[in-house]
C-alpha positions as CSV (number, residue, x, y, z in Angstrom):
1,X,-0.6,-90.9,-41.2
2,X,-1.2,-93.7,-43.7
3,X,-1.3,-93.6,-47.4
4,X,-4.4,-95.0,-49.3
5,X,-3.6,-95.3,-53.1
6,X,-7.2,-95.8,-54.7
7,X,-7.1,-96.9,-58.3
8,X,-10.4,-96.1,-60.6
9,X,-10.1,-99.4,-62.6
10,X,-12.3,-98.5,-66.0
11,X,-10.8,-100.0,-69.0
12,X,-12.4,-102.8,-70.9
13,X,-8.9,-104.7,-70.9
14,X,-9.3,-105.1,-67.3
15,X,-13.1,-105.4,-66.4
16,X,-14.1,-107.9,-69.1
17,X,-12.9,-111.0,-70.0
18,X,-13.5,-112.9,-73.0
19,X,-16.2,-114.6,-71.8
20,X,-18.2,-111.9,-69.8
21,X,-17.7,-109.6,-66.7
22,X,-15.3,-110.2,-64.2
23,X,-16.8,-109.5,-60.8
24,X,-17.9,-106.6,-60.2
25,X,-17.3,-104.1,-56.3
26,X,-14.0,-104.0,-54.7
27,X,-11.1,-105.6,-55.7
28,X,-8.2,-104.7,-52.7
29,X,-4.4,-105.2,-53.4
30,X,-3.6,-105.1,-50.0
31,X,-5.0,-105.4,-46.3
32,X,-2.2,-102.9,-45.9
33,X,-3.3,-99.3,-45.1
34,X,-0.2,-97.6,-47.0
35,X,-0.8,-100.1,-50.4
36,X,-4.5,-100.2,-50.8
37,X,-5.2,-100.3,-54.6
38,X,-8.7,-100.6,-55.3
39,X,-11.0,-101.1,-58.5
40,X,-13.8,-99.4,-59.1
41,X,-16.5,-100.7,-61.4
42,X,-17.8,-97.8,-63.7
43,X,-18.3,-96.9,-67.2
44,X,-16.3,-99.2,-70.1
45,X,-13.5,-97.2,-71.7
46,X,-11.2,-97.9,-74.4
47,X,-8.5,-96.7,-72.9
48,X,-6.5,-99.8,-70.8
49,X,-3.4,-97.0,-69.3
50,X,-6.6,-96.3,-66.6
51,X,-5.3,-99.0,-64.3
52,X,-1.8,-97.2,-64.1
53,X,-3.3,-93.6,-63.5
54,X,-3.1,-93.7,-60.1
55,X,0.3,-95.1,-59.1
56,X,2.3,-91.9,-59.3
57,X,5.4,-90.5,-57.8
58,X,3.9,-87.6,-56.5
59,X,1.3,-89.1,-54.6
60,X,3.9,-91.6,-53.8
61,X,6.8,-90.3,-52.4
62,X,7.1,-87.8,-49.5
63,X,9.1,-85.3,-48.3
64,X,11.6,-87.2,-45.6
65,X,11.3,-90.3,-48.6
66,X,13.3,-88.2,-50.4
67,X,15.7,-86.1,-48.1
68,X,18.9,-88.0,-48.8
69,X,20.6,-86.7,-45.4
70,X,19.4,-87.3,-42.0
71,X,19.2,-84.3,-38.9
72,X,21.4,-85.2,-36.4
73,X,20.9,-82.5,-33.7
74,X,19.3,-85.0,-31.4
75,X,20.9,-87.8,-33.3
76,X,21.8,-91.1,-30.8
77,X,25.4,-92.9,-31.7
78,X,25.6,-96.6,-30.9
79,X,28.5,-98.8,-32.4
80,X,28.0,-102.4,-32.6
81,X,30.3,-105.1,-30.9
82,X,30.6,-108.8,-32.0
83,X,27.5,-110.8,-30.7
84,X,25.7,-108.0,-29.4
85,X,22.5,-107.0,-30.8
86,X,21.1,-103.5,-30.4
87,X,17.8,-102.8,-29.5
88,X,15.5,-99.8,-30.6
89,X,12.4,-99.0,-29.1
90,X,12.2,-95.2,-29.1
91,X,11.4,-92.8,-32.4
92,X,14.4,-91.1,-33.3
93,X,17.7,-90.7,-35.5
94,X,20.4,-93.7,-34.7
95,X,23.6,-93.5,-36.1
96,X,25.7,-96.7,-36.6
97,X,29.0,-97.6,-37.1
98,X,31.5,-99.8,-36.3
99,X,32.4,-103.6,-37.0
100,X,30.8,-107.1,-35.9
101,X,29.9,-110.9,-35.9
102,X,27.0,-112.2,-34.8
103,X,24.9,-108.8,-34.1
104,X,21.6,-108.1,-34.9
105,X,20.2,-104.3,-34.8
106,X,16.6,-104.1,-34.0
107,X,13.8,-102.3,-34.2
108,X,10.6,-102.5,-32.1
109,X,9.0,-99.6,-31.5
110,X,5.3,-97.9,-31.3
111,X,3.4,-98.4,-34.6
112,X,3.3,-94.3,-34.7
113,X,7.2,-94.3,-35.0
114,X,9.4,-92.9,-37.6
115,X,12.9,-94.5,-36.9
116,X,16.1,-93.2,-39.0
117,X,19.1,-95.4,-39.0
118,X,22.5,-93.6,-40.6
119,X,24.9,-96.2,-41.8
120,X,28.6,-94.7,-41.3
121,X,30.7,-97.4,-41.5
122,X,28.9,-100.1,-40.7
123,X,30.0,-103.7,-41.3
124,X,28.2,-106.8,-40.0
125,X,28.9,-110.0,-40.7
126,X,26.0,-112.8,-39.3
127,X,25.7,-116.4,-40.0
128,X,22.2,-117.1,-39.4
129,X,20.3,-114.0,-38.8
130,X,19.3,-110.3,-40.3
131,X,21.8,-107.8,-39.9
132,X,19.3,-105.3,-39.5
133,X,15.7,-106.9,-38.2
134,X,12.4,-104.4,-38.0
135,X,10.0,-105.4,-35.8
136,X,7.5,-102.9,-35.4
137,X,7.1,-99.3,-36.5
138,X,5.2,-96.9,-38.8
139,X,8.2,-96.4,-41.1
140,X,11.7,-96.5,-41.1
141,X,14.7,-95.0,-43.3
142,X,18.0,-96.6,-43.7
143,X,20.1,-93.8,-45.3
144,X,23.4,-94.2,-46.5
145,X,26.1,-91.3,-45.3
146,X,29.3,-93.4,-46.0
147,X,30.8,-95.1,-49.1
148,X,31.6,-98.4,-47.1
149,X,28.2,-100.1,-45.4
150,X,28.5,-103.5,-45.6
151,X,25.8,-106.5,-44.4
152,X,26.4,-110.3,-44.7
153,X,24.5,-113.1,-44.0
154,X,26.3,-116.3,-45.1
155,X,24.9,-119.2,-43.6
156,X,21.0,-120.8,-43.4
157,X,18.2,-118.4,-41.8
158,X,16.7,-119.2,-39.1
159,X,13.2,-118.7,-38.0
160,X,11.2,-116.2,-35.7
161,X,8.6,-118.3,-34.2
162,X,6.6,-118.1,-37.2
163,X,8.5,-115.3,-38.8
164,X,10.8,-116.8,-41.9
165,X,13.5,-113.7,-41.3
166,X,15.3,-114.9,-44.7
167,X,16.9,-111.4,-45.6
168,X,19.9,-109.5,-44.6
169,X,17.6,-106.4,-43.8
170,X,14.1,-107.8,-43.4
171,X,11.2,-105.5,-42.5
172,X,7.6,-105.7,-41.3
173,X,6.8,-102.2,-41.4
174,X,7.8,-99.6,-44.5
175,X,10.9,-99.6,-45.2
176,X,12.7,-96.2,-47.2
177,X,16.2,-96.8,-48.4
178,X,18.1,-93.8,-49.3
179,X,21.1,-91.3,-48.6
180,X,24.3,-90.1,-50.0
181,X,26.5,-93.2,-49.6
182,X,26.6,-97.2,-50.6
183,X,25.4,-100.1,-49.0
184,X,26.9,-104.0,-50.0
185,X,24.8,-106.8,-49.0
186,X,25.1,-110.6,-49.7
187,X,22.9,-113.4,-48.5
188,X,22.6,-116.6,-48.8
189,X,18.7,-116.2,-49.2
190,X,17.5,-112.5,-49.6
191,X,18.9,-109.6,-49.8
192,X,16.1,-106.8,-48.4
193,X,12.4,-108.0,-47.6
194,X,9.7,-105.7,-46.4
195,X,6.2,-107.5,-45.8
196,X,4.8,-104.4,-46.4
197,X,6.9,-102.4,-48.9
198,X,10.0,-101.3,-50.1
199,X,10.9,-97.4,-51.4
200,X,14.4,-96.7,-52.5
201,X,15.2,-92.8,-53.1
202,X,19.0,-92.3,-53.0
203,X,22.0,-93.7,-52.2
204,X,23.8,-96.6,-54.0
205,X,22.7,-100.5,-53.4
206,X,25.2,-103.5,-54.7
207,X,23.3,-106.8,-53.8
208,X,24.5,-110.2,-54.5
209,X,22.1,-113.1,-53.8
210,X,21.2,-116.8,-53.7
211,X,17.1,-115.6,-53.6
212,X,15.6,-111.9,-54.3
213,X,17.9,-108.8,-54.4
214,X,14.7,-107.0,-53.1
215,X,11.5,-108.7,-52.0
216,X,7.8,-106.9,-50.5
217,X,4.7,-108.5,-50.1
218,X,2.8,-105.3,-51.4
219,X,4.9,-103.2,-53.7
220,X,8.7,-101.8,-54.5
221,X,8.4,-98.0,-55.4
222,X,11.9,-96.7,-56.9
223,X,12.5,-92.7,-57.7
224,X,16.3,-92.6,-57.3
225,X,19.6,-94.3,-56.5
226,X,21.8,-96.8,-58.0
227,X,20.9,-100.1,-57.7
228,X,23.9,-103.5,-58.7
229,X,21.8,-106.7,-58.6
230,X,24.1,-109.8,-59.3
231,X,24.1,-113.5,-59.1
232,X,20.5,-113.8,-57.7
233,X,17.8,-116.0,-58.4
234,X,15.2,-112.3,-58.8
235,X,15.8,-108.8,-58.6
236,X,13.1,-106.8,-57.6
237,X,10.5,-109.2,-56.7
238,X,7.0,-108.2,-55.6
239,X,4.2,-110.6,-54.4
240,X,2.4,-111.8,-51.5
241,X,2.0,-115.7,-51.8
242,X,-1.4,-115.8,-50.0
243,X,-3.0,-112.9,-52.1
244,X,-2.7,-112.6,-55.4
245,X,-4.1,-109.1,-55.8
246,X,-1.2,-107.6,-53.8
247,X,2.3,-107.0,-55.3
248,X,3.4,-103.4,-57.7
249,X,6.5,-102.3,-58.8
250,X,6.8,-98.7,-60.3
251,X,9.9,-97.0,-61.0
252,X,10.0,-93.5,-61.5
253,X,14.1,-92.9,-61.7
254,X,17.4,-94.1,-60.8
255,X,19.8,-97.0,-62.7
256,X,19.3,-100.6,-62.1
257,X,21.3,-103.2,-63.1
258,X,20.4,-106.5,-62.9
259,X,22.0,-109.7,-63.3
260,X,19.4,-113.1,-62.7
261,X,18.7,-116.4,-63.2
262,X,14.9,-116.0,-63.3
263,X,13.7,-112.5,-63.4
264,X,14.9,-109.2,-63.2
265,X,11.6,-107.6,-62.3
266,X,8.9,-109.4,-61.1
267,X,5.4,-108.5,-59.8
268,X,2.1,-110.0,-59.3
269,X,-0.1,-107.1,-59.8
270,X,1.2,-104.0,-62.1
271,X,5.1,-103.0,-63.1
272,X,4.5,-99.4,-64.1
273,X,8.0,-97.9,-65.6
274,X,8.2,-94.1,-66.1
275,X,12.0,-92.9,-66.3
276,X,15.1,-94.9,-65.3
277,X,18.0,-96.3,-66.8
278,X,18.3,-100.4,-66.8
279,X,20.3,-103.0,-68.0
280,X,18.6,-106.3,-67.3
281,X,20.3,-109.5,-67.7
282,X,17.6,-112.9,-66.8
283,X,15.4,-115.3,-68.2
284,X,12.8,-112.9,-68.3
285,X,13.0,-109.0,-67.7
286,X,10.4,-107.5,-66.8
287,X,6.9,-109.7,-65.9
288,X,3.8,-109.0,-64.3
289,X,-0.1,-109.0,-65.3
290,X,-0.2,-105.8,-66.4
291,X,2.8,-103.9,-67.6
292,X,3.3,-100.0,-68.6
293,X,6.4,-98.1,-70.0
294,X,6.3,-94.3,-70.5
295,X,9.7,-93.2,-70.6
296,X,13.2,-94.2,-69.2
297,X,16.5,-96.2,-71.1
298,X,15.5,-100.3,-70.9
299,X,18.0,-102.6,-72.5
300,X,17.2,-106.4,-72.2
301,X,19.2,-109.8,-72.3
302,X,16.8,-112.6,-72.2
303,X,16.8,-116.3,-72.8
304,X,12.9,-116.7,-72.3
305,X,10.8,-113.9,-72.9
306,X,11.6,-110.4,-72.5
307,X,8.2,-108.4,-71.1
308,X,6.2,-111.0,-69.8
309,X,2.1,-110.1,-69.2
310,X,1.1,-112.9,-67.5
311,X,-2.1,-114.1,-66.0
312,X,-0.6,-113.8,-62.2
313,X,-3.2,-111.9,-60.5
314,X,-7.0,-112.5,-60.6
315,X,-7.8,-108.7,-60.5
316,X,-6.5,-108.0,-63.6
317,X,-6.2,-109.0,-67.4
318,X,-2.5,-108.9,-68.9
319,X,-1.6,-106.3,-71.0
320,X,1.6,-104.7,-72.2
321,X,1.5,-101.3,-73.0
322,X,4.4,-98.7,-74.1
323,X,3.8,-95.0,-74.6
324,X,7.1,-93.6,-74.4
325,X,10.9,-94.6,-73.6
326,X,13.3,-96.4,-75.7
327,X,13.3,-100.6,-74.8
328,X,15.8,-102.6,-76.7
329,X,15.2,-106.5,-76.3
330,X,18.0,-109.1,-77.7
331,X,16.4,-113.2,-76.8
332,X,18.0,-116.4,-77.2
333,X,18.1,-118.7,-79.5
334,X,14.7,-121.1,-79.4
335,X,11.2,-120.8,-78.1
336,X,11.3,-117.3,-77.3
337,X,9.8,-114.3,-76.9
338,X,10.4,-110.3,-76.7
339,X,7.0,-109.1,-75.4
340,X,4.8,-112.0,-74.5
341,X,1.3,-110.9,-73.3
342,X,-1.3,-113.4,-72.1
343,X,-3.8,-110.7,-73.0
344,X,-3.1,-107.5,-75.4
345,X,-0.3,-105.6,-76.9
346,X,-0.6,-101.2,-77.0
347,X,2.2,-99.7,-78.4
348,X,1.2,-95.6,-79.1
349,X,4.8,-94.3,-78.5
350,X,8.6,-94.8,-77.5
351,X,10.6,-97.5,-79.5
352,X,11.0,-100.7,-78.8
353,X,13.9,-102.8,-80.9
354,X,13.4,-106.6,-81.1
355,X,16.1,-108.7,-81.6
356,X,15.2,-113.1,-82.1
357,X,13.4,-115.2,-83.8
358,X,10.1,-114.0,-82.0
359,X,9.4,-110.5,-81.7
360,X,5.5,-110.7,-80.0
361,X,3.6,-113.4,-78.9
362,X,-0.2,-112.4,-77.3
363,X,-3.2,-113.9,-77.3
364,X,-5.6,-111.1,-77.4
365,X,-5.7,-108.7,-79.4
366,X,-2.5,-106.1,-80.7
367,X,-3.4,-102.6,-81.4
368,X,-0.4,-99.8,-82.7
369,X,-0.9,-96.6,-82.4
370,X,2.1,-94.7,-82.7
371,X,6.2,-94.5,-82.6
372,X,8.6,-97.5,-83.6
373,X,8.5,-100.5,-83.8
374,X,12.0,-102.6,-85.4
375,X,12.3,-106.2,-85.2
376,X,15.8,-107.7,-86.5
377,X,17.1,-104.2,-88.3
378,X,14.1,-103.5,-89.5
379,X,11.6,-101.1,-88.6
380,X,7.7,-101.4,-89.2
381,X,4.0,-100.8,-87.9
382,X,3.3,-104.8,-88.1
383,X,2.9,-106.5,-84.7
384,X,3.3,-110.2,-86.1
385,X,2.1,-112.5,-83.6
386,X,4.2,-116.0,-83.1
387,X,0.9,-117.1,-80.8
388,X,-1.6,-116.9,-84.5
389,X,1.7,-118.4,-86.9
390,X,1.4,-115.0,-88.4
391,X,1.2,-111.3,-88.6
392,X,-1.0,-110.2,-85.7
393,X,-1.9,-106.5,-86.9
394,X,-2.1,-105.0,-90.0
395,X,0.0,-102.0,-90.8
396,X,-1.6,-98.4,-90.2
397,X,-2.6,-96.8,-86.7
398,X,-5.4,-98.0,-84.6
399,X,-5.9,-101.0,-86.1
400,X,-6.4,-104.1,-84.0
401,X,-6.4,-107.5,-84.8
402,X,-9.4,-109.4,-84.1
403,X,-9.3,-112.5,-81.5
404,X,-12.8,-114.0,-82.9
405,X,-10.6,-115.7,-85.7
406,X,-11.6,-113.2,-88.7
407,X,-9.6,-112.1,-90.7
408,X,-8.8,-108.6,-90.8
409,X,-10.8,-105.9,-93.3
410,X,-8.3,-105.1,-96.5
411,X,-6.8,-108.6,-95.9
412,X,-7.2,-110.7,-99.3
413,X,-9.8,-113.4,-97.4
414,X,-11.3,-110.6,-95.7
415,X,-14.5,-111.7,-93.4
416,X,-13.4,-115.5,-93.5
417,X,-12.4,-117.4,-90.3
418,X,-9.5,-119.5,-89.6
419,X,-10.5,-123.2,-88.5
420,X,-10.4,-123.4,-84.3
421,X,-10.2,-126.0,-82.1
422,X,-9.7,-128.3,-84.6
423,X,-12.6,-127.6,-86.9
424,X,-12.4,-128.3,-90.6
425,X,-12.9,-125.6,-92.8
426,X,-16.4,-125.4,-94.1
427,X,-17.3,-127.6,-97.1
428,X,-14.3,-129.8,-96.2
429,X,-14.9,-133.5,-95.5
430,X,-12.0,-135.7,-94.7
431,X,-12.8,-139.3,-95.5
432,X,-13.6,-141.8,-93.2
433,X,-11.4,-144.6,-91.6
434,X,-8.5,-143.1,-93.1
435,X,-9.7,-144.2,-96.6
436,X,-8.2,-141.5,-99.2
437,X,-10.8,-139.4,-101.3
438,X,-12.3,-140.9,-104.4
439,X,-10.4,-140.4,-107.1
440,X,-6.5,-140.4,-105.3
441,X,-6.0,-143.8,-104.3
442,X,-2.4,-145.2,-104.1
443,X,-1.8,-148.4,-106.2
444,X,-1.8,-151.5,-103.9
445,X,1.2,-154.1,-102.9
446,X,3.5,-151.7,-104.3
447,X,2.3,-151.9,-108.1
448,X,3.0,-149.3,-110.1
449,X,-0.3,-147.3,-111.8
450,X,-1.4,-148.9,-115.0
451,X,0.7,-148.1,-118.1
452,X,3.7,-147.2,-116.0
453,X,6.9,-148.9,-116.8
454,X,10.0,-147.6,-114.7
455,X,13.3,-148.2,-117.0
456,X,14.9,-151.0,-116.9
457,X,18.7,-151.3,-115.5
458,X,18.7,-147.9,-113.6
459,X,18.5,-147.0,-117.7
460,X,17.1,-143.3,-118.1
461,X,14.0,-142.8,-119.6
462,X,14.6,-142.6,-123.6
463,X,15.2,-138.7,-124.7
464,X,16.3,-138.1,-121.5
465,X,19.7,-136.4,-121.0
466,X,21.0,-134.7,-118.0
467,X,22.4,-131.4,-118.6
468,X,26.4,-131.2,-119.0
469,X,28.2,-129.3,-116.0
470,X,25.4,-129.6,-113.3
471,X,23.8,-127.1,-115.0
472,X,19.8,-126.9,-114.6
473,X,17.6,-128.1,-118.1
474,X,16.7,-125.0,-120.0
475,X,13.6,-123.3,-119.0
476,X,14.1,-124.5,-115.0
């Protein structure tokens, strides 16, 4: 039976725009019956967390996701030989084993199938194609039972017919990874891909990469294991390329560790964090359009921006928001960033330590409710923006920072606007063709202004003495 995930979308941050009302009816994440994540026009609210409601582990996650060991009373046993595939076509628990070249084990059975595949002691090594290839089912676990699983793909993918198979275990139905053991895989493209999507319960992953550690078209759901990401391009990477309303990640548990050139989690849609332990090493962290933390251990390297709320998907409007959990963010040196939002900054709990030059960058509007905020050592209720050239919040809870250009109530030109798109402030005139304003001309050819005479021979001025020993004139 397939899962619909229906999401009541009915804060302001993600109906209206600047500039009016997005559209309003349906907006669907995914033809996908298991990810369908739909907004629901209805009342305004305040509150933006109302996009994230729904995505939750319990609603999420099912019983078999998260059995970690497999029944093997009717279990088959099939052991794979060099260039020999293995073909599945039956529901049912398979348990593999052995060592080979050039073997592929497949899947292709009845779209009502649950298919369980036990690694124990499996090593295949392939040069062009998946190690593991699902074709067709409802859903199918790969669970761990053994400490050494390993899958390699070293050379150039080749194609399906139409089907780019570019990952070591690549999926077209639902894929659960879990168990008691640990799986190795290295590609020379990606690692996992499921064009539907991706759960991870149990069991311990170590992925190394030229493309995405973990790829799905319509979301990666994560409540357990141990997950090693190094020397890839991505991590977890969620997104379908021909709809951008399709592609979550949300994390409930489990330690990730991720080591990337670009990102180390990236999603069209939604990231939704609530527990884990990371340690995130890229060019950006964590981005998506909309981004929530409420709990879990997040430490960041980054040498772009840190959190990243982009403008990815046209359902929703970027927002970062953190209500609980402890981030710590150290950037690079130069243009960059530790939260960077597109749209608006919430911070109402947790802490979040910013180490760099730029500690928040948005373009909306920054509104701090609650816990702690420290940027470079120091800790305070100020969300400076680097987007404005200044502080982007005053101190205090609840208050925001208007986007209309005025300044702030309390603020000492409180009620006037800042000059925008190149306006000059009112009741300036800049003088035409260059000319300067009466009054400040510059004296022509080079001529000192009348009754100016510079000393003569480098001589100083007469009374003039410098002071002995460098030291300044009294009274400087």
């Amino acid at each position: 039976m397939k899962r619909k995930i229906i999401m009541a979308v009915i804060g302001t941050a993600f109906l209206m725009a600047a500039c009016g009302k997005k559209d309003s009816g349906d907006v669907v994440l995914s033809e996908s019956e298991e990810y369908v994540l739909t907004s629901l026009e209805g009342e305004n609210s305040d509150i933006g967390s109302e996009i994230f409601k729904e995505i939750d582990s319990d609603d999420i996650f099912t019983d078999r996701d998260n059995e970690q060991s497999a029944d093997l009373t009717d279990a088959s046993y099939i052991s794979v030989k060099d260039g020999s595939d293995v073909t599945i076509t039956e529901e049912g628990v398979y348990v593999l084993s052995g060592s080979a070249e050039n073997a592929t084990v497949y899947v292709e059975a009845d779209s009502s199938a649950k298919v369980q595949l036990v690694l124990d002691g499996l090593v295949i090594n392939n040069s062009d194609r998946p190690c593991i290839y699902i074709k067709s089912a409802d859903k199918v676990f790969v669970t761990t039972v053994s400490d050494y699983n390993v899958l390699t793909v070293s050379g150039s993918f080749t194609t399906d017919g139409e089907t780019n198979t570019d990952a070591v275990i690549f999926s077209k139905d639902d894929l659960v990874l879990n168990g008691t053991g640990s799986l190795t895989v290295t590609s020379s493209d990606n690692g996992i891909a499921g064009k539907d999507g991706v759960r991870i319960t149990g069991g311990s992953l170590m992925i190394s990469c030229e493309g995405s550690a973990i790829e799905a078209h319509n979301a990666i759901e994560i409540a357990d294991g141990v997950i090693d990401i190094s020397n890839c391009n991505d991590g977890l990477h969620a997104e379908d390329s021909d709809d951008d309303t399709a592609g979550y990640i949300y994390i409930s548990g489990g330690r990730i560790s991720t080591n990337a050139s670009d990102d180390a989690l990236h999603a069209t849609t939604i990231v939704k964090i609530d527990d884990g332990t990371f340690d995130l090493t890229a060019a950006e962290a964590i981005e998506g359009t909309a981004i929530q933390i409420n709990g879990g251990e997040i430490n960041i390297s980054a040498t772009d921006d840190g959190i990243n709320a982009a403008s990815k998907s046209s359902a929703y409007e970027p927002l970062f928001e953190l209500n609980d959990g402890n981030v710590t963010i150290a950037m690079g040196a130069g243009d960059t960033d530790g939260v960077d939002s597109n749209g608006d900054i919430i911070i109402n709990g947790g802490t979040i330590s910013i180490t760099g030059q730029s500690a928040f960058d948005y373009t909306g509007s920054a509104e701090y409710n609650g816990g702690t905020v420290i940027v470079n050592g120091e800790e305070t209720d100020t969300i400076t923006n680097q987007f404005m050239g200044g502080p982007g919040m005053e101190g205090g809870h609840g208050n925001r920072f208007p986007n209309d250009g005025t300044r702030p109530e309390g603020t000492r030109t409180e009620g006037t606007k800042l000059p925008v798109d190149g306006e000059v402030p009112e009741g300036f005139e800049p003088a035409a063709n260059g000319e300067m304003p009466e009054g400040m001309g510059l004296p022509a050819n080079g001529e000192m202004p009348e009754g100016f005479e510079p000393p003569a021979n480098g001589e100083r001025p007469e009374g003039f003495e410098p002071p002995a020993n460098g030291e300044r004139p009294e009274g400087q």
